[in-house]
N, C-alpha and C positions, 0 to 999 in steps of 0.2 A: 373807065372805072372798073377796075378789077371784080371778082364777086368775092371776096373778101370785106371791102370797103363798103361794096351795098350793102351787104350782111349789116356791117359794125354800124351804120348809118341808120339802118332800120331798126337794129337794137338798140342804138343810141337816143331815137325819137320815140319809140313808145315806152322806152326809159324816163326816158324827159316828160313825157306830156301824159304817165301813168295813170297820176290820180283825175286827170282830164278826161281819159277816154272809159273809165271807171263810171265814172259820173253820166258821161254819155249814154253807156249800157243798162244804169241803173233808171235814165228818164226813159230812154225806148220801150226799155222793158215795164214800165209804168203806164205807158200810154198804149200800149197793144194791150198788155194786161188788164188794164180797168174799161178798154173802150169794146175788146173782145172775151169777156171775161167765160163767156158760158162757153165758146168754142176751145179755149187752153184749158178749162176744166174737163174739157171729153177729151183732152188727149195728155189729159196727165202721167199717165203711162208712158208714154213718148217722150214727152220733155225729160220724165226721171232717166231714162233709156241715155240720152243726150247727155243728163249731167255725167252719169259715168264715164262716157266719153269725152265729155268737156275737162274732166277728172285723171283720166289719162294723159290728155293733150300735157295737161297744166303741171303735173305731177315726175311723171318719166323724163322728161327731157334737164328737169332742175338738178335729177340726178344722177343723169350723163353726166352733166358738169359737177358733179362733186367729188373736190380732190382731196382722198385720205391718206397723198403720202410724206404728209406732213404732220400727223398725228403728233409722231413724236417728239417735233420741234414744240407743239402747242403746250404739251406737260412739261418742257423743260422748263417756258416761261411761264412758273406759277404764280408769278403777278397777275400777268395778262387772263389765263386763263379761270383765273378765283373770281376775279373781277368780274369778267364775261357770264361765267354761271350763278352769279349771283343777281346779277344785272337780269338775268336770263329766265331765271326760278325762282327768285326771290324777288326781289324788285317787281317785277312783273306782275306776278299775281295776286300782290300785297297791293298793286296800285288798283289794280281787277277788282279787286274785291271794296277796298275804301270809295272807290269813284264808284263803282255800282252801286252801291248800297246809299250813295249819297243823292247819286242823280238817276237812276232808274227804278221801277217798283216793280218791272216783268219779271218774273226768277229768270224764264228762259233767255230772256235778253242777255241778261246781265252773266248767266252762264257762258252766253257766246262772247259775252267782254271776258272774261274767262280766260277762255279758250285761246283766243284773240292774243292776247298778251300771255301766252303760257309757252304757244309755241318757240322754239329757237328761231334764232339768225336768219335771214333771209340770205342767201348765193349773191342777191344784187348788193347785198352791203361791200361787197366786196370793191365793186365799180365806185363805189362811193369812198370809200377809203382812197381807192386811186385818184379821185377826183382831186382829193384833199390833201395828196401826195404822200399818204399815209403810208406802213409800213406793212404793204401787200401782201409779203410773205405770213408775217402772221396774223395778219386778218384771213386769209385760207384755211391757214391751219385752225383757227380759233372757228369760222363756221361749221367747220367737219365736223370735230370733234364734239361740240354743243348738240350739232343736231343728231350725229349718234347719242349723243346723253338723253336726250329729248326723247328718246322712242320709249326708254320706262317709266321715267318721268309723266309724263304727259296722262296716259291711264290711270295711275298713282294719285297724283295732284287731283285729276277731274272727280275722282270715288271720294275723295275725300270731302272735294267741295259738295261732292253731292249730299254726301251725308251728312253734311253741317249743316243742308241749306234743303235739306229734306227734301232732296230731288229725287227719281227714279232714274237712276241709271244705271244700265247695262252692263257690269263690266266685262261682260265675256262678249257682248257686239262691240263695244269699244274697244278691248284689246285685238278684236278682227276686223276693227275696222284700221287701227295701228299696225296692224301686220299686213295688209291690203295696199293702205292707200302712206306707207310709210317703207316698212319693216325690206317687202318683197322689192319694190320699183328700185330700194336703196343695193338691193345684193344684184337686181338685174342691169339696175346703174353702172352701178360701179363695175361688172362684168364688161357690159358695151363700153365702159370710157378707155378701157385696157384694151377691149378688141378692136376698136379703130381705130388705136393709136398702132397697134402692132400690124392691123392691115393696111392702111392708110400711108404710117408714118405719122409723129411728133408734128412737124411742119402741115401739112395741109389737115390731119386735126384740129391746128391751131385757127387754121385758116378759115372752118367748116363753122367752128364752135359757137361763134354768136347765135345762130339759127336755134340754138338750143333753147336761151333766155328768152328769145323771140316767140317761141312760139310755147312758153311757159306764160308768156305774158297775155297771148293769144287766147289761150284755154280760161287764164281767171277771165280776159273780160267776158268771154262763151259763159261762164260755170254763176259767174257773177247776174248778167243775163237772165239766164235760166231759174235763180233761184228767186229771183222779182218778178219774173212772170207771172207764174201763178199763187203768187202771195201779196200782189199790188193792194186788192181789196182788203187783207190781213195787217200789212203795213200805216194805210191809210188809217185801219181801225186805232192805233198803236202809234200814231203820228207824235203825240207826246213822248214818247218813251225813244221815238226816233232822235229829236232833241236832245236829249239824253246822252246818247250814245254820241253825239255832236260834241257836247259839254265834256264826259269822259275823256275825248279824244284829245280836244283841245287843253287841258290841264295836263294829261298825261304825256302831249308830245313835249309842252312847256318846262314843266318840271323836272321832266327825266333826261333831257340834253343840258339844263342848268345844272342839275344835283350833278352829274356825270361825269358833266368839263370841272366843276370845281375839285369833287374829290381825286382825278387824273391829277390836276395840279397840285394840289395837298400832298398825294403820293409823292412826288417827285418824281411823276412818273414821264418822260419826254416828248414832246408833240410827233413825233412818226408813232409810238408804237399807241399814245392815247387814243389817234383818230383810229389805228386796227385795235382798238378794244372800245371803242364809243359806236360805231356802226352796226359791227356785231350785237351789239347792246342792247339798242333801241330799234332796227330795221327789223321788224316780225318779219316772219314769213305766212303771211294770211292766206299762202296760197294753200300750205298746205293745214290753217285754221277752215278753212272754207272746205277741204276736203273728209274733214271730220265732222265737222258739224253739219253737213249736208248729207252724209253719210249716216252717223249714227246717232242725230239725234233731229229734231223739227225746224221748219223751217226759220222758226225764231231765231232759234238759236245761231244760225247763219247770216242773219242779217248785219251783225256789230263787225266780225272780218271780212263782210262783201263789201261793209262801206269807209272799212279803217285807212284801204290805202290810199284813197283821195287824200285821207288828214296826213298820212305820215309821210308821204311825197311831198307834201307843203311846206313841213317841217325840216326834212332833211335837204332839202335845196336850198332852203333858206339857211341853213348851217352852213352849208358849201360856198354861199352866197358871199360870207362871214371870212371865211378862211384866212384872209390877210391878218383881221381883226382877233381872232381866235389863236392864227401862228405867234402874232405880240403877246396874248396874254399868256402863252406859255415860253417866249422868252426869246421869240423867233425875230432877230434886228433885220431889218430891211422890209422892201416895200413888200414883198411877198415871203413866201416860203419856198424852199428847194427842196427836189428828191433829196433823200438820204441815200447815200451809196452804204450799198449791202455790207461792206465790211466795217462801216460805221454803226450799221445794228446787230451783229454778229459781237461788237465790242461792247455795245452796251447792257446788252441781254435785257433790255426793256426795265433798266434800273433809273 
């Protein structure tokens, strides 16, 4: 077996089994937490020490892998792309705020439902589009481009909700914590993804690259972890409002994959470039919801994106699951779906 294939293999299973080993990290860290509670209290300084690191881990490498030389192609499809940012900024925190306001009473909960659902695109939608033999090219382009949108956004959005919702908040730590744990990793990213491709070569880049999701995935279960540790007791108090966040989750993955796939189809819009504008859509990226709320604002606040991607892994496999079912209702005859060859979407411009 090559180290290509063990790479893809490795990234392929804690792909597969994400919201499993989430759940994992979040019982461990409950039970060291509440059964050691006085001794992670004396070293909370350390643990915080850790998340920055855990912060790093999870953060820097999402953005090695983020490719923006596709930018261009994403605005020429302004179907796809209207769609995606509205799905993204709109949908999103419309659901945030209705589902919060329904099923939880913590402000800062429900701030992190927020957050949660504000963030853009998650890079593994990507893998899910392909799963789904979706139209790859512009599910790339359509993450790039979102999560650069996402970096003013994002500060914007959260002062707003605060000030509706008569929160305190920061916005000059927040906007440093978007230049931090967003802004900087994205310019040092995208720096490293050009300079290993020009030292390396294109090909064993290609070859290297999974290592990177991997060990993004690494750092949330670390960060995820760490932020249950010394808030097990806090948690436990708040047990109801965890519920909550349960109830949110599960209406929001529902909804937002039914409302999605139907208006795709209303558009007339075709099943390769729906599934690259339906992933993008709903696959947060809690990874870097977790790095803001952890960052610059209380532990509460981190608890709703430490524990979303258990729900939204569930969801989205379960779609994948579908795929046969899903290629018929958009018009796909036979027992499956096929790739679409590239110059078949190049002709269709996603109409």
């Amino acid at each position: 077996m090559t180290l290509e294939s063990k790479l893809v293999k490795l990234r392929d299973h804690l792909d597969r089994f994400l919201g499993v080993y989430v759940a994992i990290s979040i019982v461990i860290a409950f039970i060291i937490g509440l059964r050691y509670a006085q001794p992670v209290h004396q070293n909370i300084n350390a643990i915080k020490s850790l998340e920055m690191v855990a912060i790093i881990i999870m953060i820097f490498p999402m953005m090695v892998m983020m490719n923006v030389s596709g930018l261009a192609k994403a605005v020429k499809n302004w179907k796809l792309l209207l769609i995606v940012l509205l799905m993204n900024f709109g949908w999103g925190p419309l659901m945030a705020i209705i589902l919060g306001d329904l099923f939880v009473s913590n402000p800062l909960i429900r701030l992190g439902i927020f957050l949660a659902w504000l963030v853009p695109c998650s890079s593994m939608s990507i893998g899910y589009v392909g799963l789904m033999r979706g139209n790859i090219e512009a599910a790339t382009a359509l993450v790039a481009i979102t999560f650069i949108i996402g970096i003013p956004i994002i500060p914007l959005f959260a002062g707003l909700y605060g000030s509706i919702y008569h929160l305190k908040i920061s916005m000059v730590l927040l906007v440093m914590t978007i230049i931090e744990v967003i802004l900087l990793p994205l310019i040092f990213g995208v720096i490293t993804h050009y300079g290993l491709i020009k030292w390396m070569g294109k090909d064993k880049f290609i070859e290297i690259s999974p290592i990177f999701p991997t060990l993004t995935m690494l750092g949330m279960f670390m960060i995820v972890f760490l932020i249950f540790l010394p808030n097990s007791p806090m948690v436990i108090k708040n047990f109801h409002e965890i519920i909550g966040v349960f109830y949110t989750a599960m209406v929001f993955g529902t909804v937002s994959l039914i409302f999605l796939t139907v208006l795709l189809k209303k558009l007339k819009i075709n099943y390769w470039d729906s599934m690259a504008a339906l992933f993008p859509s709903i696959g947060k990226n809690e990874a870097t919801a977790i790095a803001i709320a952890s960052t610059a604002f209380s532990p509460l606040v981190a608890i709703p994106p430490g524990m979303f991607p258990i729900f939204q892994i569930i969801f989205l496999v379960t779609y994948i699951k579908l795929r046969p079912n899903i290629a018929h209702y958009f018009g796909i005859k036979g027992k499956d779906v096929k790739f679409m060859h590239e110059d078949e979407v190049s002709k269709t411009g996603g109409e």
